[in-house]
C-alpha positions in Angstrom: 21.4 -4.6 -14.4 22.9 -8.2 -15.5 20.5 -11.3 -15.0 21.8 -13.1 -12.1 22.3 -17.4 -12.5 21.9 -17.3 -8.4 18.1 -16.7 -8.6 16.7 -13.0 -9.1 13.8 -13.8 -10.7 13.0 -17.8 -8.4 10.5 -17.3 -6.0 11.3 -17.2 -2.5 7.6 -18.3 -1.3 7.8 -20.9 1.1 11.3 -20.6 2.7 12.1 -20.9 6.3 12.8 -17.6 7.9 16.8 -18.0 7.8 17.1 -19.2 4.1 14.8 -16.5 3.4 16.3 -13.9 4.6 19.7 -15.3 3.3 18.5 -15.4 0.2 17.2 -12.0 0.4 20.9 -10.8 1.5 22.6 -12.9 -1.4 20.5 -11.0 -4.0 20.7 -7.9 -2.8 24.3 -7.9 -2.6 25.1 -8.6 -5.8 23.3 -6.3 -7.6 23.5 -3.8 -4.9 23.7 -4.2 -0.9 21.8 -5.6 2.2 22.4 -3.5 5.0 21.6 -4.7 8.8 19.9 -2.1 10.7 19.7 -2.9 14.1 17.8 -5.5 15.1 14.2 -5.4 13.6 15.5 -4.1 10.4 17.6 -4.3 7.5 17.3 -2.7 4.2 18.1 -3.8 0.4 18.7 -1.8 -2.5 18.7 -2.8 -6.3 20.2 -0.2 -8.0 20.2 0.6 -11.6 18.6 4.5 -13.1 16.6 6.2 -13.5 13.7 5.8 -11.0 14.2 4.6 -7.8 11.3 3.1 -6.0 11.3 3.1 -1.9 9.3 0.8 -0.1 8.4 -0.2 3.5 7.4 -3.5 3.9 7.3 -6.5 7.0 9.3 -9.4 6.8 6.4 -10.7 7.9 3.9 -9.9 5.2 6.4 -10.2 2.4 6.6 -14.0 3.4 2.7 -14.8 3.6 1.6 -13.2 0.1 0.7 -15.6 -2.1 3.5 -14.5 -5.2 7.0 -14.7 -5.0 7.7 -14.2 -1.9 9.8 -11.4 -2.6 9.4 -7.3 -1.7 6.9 -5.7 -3.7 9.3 -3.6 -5.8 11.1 -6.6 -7.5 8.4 -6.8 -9.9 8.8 -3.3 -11.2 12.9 -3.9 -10.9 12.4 -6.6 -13.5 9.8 -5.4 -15.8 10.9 -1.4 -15.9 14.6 -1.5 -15.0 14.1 0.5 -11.7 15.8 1.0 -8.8 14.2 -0.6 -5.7 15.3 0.5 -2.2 13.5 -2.0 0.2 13.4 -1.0 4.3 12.0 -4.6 6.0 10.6 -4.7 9.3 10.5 -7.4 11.5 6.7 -6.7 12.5 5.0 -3.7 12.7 8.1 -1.6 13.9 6.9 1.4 12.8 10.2 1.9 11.5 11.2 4.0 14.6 14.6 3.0 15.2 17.7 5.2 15.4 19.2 2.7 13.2 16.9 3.4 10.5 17.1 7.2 11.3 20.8 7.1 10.9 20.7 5.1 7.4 18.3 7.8 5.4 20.8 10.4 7.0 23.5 9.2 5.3 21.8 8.5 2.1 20.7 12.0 2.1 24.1 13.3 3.3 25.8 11.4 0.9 23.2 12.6 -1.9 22.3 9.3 -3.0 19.0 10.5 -3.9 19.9 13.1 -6.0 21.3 10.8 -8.4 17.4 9.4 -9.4 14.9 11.4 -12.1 12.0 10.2 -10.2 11.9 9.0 -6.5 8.6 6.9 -5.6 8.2 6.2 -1.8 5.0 3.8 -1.3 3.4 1.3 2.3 0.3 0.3 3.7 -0.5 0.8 7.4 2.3 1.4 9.3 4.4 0.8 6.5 2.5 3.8 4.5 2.7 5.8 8.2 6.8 5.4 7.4 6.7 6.0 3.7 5.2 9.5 4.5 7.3 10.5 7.2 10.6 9.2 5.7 9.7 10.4 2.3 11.3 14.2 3.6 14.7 12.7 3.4 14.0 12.4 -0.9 12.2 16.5 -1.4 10.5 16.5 -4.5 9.5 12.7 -4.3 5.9 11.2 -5.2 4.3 9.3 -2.4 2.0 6.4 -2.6 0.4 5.4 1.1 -2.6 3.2 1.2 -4.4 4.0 4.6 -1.7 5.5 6.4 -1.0 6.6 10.1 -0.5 9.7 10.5 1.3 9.0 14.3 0.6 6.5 17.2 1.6 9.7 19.7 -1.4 8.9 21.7 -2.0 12.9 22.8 -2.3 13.7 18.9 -5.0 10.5 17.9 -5.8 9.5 21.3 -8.6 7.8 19.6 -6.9 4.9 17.8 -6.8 2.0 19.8 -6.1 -0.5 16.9 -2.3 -0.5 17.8 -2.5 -0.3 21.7 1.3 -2.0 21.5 2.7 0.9 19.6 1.6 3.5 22.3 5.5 2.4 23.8 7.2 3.8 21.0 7.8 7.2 20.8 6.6 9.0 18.2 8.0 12.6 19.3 11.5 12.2 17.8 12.9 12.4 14.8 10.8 11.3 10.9 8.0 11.7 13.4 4.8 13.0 13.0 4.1 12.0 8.9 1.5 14.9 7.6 4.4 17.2 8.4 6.9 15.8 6.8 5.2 14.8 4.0 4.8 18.6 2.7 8.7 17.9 1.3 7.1 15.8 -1.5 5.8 17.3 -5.0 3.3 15.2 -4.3 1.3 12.7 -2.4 -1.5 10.3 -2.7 -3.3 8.9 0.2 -6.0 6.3 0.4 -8.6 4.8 2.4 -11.6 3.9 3.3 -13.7 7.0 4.4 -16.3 4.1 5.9 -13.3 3.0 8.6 -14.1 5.5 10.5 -9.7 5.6 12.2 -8.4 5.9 8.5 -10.6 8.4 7.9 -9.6 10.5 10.6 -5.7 9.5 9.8 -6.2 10.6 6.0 -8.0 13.9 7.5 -4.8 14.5 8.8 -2.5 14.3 6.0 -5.0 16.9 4.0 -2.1 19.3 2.4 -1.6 21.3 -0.9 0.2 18.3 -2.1 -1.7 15.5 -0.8 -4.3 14.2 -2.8 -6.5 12.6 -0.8 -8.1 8.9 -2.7 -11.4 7.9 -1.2 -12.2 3.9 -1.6 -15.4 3.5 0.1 -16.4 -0.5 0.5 -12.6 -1.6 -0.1 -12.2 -1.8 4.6 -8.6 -1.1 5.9 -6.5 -3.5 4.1 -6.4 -1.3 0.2 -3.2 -3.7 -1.2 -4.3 -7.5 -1.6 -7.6 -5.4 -3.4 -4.9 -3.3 -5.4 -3.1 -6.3 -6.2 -5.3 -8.4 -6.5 -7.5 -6.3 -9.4 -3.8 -6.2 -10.6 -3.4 -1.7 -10.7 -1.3 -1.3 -8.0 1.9 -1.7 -9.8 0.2 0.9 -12.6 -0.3 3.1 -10.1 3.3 3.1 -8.9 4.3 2.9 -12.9 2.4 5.9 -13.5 4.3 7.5 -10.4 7.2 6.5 -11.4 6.4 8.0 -14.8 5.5 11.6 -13.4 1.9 11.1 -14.9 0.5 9.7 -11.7 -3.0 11.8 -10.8 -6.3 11.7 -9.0 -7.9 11.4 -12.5 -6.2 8.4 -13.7 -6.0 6.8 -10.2 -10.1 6.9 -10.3 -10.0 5.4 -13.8 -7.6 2.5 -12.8 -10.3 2.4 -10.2 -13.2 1.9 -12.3 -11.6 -1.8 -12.2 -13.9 -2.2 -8.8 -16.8 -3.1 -11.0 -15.1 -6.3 -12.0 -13.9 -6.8 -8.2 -16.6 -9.5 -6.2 -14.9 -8.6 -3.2 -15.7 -4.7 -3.6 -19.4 -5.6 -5.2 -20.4 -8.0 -2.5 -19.4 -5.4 0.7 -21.4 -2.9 -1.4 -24.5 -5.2 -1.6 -24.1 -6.1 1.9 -24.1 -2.3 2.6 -27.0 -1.7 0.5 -28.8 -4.9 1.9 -28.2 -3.4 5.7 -29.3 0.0 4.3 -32.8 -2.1 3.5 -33.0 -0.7 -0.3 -34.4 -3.7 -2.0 -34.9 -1.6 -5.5 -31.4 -0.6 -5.8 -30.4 -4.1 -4.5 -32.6 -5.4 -7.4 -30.3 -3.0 -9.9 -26.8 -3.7 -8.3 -27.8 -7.5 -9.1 -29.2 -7.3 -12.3 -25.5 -5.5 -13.3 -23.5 -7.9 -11.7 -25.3 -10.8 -12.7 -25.3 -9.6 -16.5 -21.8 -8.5 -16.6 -20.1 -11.1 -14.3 -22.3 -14.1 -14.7 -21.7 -14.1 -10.8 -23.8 -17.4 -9.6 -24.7 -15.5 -5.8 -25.9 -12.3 -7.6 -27.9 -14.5 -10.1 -29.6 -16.4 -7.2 -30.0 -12.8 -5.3 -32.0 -11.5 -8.8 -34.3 -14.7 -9.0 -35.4 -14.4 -5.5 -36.1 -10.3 -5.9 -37.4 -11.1 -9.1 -39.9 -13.8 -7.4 -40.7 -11.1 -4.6 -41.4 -8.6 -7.2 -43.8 -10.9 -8.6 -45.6 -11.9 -5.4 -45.9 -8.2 -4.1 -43.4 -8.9 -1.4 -40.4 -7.2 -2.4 -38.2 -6.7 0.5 -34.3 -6.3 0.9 
């Protein structure tokens, strides 16, 4: 792929919603299309060999992360010389349109896919719901979802009433009901947060020979900004993209957590509500030694204090 003079690599943070998306169009045309499909959704595709990397993602979230402003798989595109096929949403879509039905039809009737080594489909949320379900249309690719659904039919997980608004659309057509179609992969990693008690019950859904399911207790039911943000989600989809990508070295990229204030203060604040004062005392002392975090230093002084007054208490 040639660097482009017209802006691959500017950021696209801050744009109104028509430059944006004209930008968007722009630089996926000339280094390989931007395709309208219908209208809530349009998709882009970078194309060079030998991996290609398929993502779901909302116009909508895409603009409001604090980077580039640009889908998730650009960064990968750049650094590994990847392919990035990008379906966009304009909100939480679910993805079920006919439209977008029609255009992994052709690409698999066409055999697009069969030109890759490695396919990666990854999404969060809904977008992880489509990423499993779509992911039939590529057999034999990996799949990354981060806390996905596994439908919105409301007589399969009548107990889900997060997403009231998506009870309208029907989810008993075609790329449907995700566990199912998911089984096409050579494998699939899903994960969530077995203490949100929905995802839990989505994830218990998708449990398959090829699914390996990634428990991330403490991290609640948004898994990417703490994947970005302790910078392994791209390894993750590197490592998928690779053919190396397992439970084993997820849960080592994982061991990152330790370094993560936003995972170590929702497990204090579970261990504080859990009244264990003692293994407060030890979470502190860790984090406080290893971090030199000011709120877990104050926390140790004042269970140190206790301590020394008798009155030790969470």
């Amino acid at each position: 792929m040639q660097d482009s003079p017209n802006g691959f690599d500017t950021p696209m943070l801050g744009l109104g919603r028509k430059d944006w998306l004209d930008k968007l169009e722009h630089i996926a045309e000339e280094h390989g299309h931007f395709q309208p499909l219908g209208p809530r959704h349009c998709a882009t595709l970078i194309e060079d060999k030998p991996v290609l990397l398929v993502t779901f993602e909302t116009m909508q979230s895409i603009q409001t992360r604090d980077d580039t402003g640009q889908p998730l798989g650009w960064e990968l595109v750049r650094e590994l010389g990847w392919s990035h096929l990008c379906i966009l949403s304009d909100g939480d879509t679910w993805f079920r349109d006919p439209a977008v039905y029609g255009y992994f039809d052709r690409l698999s009737d066409d055999g697009f896919f069969e030109d890759f080594e490695r396919i990666v489909f990854y999404g969060a949320g809904p977008c992880g719901y489509a990423a499993s379900a779509f992911s039939v249309a590529a057999p034999g690719a990996t799949v990354v979802a981060l806390h996905p659904q596994a439908t919105q039919d409301a007589r399969i997980v009548p107990w889900d009433k997060r997403h009231l608004d998506a009870r309208r659309i029907s989810f008993s057509d075609r790329y449907s009901y995700a566990p199912d179609l998911i089984e096409a992969a050579d494998s699939a990693f899903v994960f969530y947060d077995p203490h949100q008690d929905a995802d839990a019950m989505h994830a218990s859904l998708f449990r398959r020979d090829n699914v390996n399911l990634i428990r991330m207790p403490y991290f609640g039911d948004t898994l990417e900004p703490h994947l970005l943000e302790m910078q392994i989600l791209f390894r993750i989809l590197a490592k998928a993209g690779a053919g190396k990508l397992t439970s084993h070295a997820i849960h080592k990229l994982l061991r990152t957590r330790r370094t993560h204030l936003p995972y170590l203060d929702a497990l204090l604040g579970e261990i504080e509500r859990q009244k264990r004062p003692y293994i407060k005392a030890l979470l502190c002392a860790n984090v406080a030694t290893r971090l030199k975090a000011p709120r877990y230093l104050r926390k140790l002084d004042l269970l140190v204090q206790a301590a020394n007054t008798g009155r030790l208490a969470s």
